[in-house]
N, CA, C and O atoms as a Tinker XYZ file with bonds, in Angstrom:
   268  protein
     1  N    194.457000   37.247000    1.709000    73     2
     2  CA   195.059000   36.126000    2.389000    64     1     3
     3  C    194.035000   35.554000    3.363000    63     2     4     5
     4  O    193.801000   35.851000    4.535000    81     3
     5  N    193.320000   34.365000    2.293000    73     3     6
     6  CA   192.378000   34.003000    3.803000    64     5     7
     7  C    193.401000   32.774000    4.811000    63     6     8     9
     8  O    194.600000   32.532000    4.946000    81     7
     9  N    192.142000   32.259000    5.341000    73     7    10
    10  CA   192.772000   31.069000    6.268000    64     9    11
    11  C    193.492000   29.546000    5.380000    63    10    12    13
    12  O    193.155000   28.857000    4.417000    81    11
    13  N    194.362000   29.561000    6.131000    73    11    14
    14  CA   195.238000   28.654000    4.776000    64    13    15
    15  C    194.317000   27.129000    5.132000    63    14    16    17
    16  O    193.422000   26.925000    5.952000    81    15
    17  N    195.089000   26.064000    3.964000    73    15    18
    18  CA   193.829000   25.141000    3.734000    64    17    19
    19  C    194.559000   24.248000    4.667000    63    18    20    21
    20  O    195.297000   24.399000    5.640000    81    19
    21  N    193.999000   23.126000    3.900000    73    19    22
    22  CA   194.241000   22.046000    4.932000    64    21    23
    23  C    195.949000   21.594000    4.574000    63    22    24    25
    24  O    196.781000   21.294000    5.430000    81    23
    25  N    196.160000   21.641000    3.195000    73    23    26
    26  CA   197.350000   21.259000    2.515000    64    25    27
    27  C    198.715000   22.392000    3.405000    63    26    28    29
    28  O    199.837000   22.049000    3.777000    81    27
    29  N    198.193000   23.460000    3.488000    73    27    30
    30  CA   199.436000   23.935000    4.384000    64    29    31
    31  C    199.831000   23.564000    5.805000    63    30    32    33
    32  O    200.971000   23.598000    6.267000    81    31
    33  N    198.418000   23.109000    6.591000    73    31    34
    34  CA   198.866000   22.736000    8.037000    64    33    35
    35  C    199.805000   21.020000    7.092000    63    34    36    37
    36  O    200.999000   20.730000    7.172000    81    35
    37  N    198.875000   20.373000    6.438000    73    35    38
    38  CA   199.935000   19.135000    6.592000    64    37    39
    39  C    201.013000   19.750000    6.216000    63    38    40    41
    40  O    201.810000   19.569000    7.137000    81    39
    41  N    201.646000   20.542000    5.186000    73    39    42
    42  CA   202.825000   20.934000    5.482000    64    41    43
    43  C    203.713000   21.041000    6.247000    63    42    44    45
    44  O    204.705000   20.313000    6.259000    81    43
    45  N    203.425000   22.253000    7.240000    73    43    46
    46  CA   203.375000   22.375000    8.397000    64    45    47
    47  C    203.892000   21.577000    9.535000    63    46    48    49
    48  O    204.931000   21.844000   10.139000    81    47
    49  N    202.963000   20.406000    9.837000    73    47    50
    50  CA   203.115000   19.629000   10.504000    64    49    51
    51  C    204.263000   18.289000    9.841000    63    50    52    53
    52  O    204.948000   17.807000   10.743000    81    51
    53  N    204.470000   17.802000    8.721000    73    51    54
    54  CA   205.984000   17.344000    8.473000    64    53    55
    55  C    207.084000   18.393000    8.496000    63    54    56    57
    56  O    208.165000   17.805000    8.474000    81    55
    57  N    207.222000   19.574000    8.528000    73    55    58
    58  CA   208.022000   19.971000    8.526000    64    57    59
    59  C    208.222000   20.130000   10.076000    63    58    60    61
    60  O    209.371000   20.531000   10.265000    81    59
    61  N    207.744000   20.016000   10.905000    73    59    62
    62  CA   207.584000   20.043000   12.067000    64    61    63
    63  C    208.446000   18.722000   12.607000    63    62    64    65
    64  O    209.415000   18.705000   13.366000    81    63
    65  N    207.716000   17.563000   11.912000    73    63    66
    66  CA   207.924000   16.657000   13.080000    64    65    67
    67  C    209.611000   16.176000   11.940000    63    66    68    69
    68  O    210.463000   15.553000   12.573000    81    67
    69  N    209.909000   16.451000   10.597000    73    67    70
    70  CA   211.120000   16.436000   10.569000    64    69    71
    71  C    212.402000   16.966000   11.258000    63    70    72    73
    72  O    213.532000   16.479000   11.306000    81    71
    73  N    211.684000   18.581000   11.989000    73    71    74
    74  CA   212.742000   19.568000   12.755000    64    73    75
    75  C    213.249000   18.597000   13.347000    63    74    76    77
    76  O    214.374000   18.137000   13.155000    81    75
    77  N    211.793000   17.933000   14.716000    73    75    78
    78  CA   211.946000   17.387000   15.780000    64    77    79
    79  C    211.521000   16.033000   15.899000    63    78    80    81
    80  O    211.488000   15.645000   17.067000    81    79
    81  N    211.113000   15.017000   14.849000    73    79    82
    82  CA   211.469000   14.097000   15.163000    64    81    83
    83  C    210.195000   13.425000   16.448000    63    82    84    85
    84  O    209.836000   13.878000   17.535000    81    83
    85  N    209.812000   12.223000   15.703000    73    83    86
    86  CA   208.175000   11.942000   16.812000    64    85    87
    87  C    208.916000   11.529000   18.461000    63    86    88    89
    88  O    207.916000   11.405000   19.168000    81    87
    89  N    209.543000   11.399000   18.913000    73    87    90
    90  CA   210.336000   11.390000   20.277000    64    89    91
    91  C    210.249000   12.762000   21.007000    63    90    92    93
    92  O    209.518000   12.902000   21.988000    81    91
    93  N    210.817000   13.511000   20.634000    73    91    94
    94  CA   210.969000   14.978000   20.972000    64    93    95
    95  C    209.572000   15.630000   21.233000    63    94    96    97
    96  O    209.589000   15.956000   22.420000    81    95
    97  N    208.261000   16.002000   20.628000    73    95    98
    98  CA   207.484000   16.686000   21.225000    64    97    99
    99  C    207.029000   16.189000   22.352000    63    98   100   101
   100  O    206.682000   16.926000   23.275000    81    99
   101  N    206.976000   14.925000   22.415000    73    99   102
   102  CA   206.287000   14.592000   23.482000    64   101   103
   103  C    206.733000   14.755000   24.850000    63   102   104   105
   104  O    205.967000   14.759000   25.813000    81   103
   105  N    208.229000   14.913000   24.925000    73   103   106
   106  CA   209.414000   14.991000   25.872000    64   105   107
   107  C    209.265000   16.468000   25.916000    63   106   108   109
   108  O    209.534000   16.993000   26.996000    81   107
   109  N    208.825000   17.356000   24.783000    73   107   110
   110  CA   208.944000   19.045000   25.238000    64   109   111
   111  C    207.363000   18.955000   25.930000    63   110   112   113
   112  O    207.165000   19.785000   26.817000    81   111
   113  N    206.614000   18.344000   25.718000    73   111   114
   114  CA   205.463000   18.706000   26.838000    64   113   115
   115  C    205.571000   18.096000   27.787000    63   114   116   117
   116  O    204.891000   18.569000   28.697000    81   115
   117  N    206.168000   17.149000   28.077000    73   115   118
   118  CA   206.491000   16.458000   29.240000    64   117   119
   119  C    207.107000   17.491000   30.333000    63   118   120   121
   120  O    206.621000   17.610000   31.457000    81   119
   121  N    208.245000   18.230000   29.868000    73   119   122
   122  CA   209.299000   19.063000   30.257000    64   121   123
   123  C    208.276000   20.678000   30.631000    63   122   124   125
   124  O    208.578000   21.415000   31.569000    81   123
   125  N    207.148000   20.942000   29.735000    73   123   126
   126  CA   206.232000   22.029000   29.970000    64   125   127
   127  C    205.545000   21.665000   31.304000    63   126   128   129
   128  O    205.428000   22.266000   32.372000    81   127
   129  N    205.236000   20.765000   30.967000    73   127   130
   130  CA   203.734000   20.147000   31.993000    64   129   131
   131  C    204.660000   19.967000   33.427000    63   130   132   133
   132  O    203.969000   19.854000   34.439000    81   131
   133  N    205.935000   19.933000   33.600000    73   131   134
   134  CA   206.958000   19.868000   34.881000    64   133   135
   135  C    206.738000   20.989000   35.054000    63   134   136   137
   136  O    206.237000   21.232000   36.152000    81   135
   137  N    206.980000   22.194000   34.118000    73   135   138
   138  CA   207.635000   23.591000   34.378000    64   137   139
   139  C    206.538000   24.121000   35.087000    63   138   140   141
   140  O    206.712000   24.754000   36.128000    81   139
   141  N    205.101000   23.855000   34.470000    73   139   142
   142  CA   203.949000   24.526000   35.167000    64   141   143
   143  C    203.773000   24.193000   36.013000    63   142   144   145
   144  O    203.329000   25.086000   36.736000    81   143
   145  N    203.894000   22.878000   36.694000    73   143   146
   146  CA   203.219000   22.056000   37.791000    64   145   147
   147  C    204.701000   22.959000   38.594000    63   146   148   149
   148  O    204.172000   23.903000   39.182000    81   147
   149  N    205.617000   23.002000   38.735000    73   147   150
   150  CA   206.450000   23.459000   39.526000    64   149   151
   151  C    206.905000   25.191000   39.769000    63   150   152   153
   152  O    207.650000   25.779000   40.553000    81   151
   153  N    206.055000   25.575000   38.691000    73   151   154
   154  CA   205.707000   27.312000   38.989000    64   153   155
   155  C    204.466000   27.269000   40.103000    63   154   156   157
   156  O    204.363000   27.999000   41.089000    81   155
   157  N    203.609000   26.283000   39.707000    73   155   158
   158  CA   202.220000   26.365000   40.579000    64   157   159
   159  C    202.270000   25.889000   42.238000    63   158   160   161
   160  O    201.543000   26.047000   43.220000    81   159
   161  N    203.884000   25.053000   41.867000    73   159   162
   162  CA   204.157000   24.709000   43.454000    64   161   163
   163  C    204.593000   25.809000   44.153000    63   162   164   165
   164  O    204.246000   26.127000   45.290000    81   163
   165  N    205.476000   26.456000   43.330000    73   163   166
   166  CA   206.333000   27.409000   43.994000    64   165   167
   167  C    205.258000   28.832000   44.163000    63   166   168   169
   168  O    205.672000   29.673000   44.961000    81   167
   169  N    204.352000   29.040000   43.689000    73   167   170
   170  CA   203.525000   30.404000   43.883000    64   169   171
   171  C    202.617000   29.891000   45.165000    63   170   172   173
   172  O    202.433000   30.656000   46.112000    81   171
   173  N    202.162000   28.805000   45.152000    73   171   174
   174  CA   201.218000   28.197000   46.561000    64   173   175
   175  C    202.364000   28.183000   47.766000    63   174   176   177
   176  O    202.026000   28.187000   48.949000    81   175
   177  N    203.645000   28.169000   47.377000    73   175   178
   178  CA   204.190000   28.345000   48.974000    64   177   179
   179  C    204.894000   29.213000   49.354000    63   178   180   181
   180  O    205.566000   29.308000   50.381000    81   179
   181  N    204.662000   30.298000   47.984000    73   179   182
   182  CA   204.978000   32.028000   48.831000    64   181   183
   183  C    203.381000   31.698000   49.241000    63   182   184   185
   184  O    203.498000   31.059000   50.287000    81   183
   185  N    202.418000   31.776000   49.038000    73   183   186
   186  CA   200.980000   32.560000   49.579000    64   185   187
   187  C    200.919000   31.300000   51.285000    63   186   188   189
   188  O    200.195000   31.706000   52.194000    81   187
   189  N    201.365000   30.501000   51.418000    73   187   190
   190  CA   201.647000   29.692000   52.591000    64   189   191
   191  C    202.634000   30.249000   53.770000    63   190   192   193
   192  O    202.347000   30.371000   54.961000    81   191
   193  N    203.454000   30.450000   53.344000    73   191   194
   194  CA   204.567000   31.191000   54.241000    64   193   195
   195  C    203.905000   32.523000   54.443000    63   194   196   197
   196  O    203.299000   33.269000   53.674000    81   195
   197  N    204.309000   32.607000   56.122000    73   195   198
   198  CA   203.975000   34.298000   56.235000    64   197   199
   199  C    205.013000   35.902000   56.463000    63   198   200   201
   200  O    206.233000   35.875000   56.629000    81   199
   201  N    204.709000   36.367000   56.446000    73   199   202
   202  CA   206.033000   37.906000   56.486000    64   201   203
   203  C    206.807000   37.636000   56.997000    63   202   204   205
   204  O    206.853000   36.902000   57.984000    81   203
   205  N    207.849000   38.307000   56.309000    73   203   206
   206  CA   208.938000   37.827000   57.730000    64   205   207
   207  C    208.426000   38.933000   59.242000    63   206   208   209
   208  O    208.377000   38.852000   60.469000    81   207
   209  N    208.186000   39.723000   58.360000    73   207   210
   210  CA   208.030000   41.040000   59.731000    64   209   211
   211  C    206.889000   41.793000   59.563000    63   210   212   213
   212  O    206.896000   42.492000   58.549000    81   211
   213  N    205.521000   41.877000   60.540000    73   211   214
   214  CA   205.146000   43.134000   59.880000    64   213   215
   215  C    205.256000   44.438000   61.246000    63   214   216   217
   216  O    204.406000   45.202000   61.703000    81   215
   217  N    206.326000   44.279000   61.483000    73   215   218
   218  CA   206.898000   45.734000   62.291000    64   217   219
   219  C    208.064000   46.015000   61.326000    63   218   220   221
   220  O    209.142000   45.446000   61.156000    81   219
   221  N    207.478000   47.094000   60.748000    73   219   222
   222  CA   208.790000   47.694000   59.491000    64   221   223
   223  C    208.373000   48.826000   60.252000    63   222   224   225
   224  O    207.418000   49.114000   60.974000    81   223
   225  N    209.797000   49.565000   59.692000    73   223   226
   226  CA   210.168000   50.515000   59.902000    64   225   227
   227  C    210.287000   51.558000   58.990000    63   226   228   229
   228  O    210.999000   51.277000   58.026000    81   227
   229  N    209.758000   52.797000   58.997000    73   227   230
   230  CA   210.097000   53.806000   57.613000    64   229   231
   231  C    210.845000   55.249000   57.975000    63   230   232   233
   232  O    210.916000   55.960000   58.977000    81   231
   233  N    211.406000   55.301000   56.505000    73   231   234
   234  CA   211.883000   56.957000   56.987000    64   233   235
   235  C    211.162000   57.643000   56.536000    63   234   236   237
   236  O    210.298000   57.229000   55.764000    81   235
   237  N    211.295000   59.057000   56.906000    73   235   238
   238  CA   210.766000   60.300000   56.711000    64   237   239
   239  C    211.787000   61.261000   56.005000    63   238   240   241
   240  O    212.391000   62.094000   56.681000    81   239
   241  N    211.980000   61.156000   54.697000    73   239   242
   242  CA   212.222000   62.343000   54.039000    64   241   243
   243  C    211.934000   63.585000   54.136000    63   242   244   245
   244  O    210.782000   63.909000   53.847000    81   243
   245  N    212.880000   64.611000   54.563000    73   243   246
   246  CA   212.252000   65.637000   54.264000    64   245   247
   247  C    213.403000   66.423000   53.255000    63   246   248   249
   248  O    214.615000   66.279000   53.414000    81   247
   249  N    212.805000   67.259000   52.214000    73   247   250
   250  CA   213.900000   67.953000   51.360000    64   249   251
   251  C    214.239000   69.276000   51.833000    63   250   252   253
   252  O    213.280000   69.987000   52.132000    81   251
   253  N    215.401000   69.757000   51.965000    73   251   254
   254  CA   216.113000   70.620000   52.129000    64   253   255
   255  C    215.438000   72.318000   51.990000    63   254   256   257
   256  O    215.279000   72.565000   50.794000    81   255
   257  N    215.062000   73.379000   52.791000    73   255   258
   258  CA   214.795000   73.952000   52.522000    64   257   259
   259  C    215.666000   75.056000   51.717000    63   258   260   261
   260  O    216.831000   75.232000   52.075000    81   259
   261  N    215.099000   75.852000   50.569000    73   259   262
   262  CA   215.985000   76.541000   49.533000    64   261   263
   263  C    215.841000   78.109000   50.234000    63   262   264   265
   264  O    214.715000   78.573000   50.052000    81   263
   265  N    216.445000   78.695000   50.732000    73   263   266
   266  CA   216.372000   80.204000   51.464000    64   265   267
   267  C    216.942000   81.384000   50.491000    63   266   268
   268  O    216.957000   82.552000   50.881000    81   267
């Protein structure tokens, strides 16, 4: 099974744009290119904002001694 030819991508690609229709991809990258630009907003303004606290507090476990 080598690399398929050229005749399968055109395949491929009408069967494609029959699924979806020439309107639709362009609207799903439209809708991508939002999603990233608004993950990339939202990760730059956790690293902007700072701790809420850095006086934490911890416990100390200790386990039970077995006698």
């Amino acid at each position: 099974m080598g690399s398929f030819s050229v005749w399968h991508w055109l395949i491929v690609l009408v069967i494609v744009l029959v699924l979806f229709g020439r309107g639709k991809i362009p609207e799903l990258m439209g809708d991508v290119a939002k999603g990233i630009k608004s993950f990339k907003k939202g990760m730059a303004d956790d690293d902007a904002t700072p701790p809420a606290s850095t006086d934490s507090k911890t416990v100390d476990h200790k386990a039970d001694e077995i006698k």
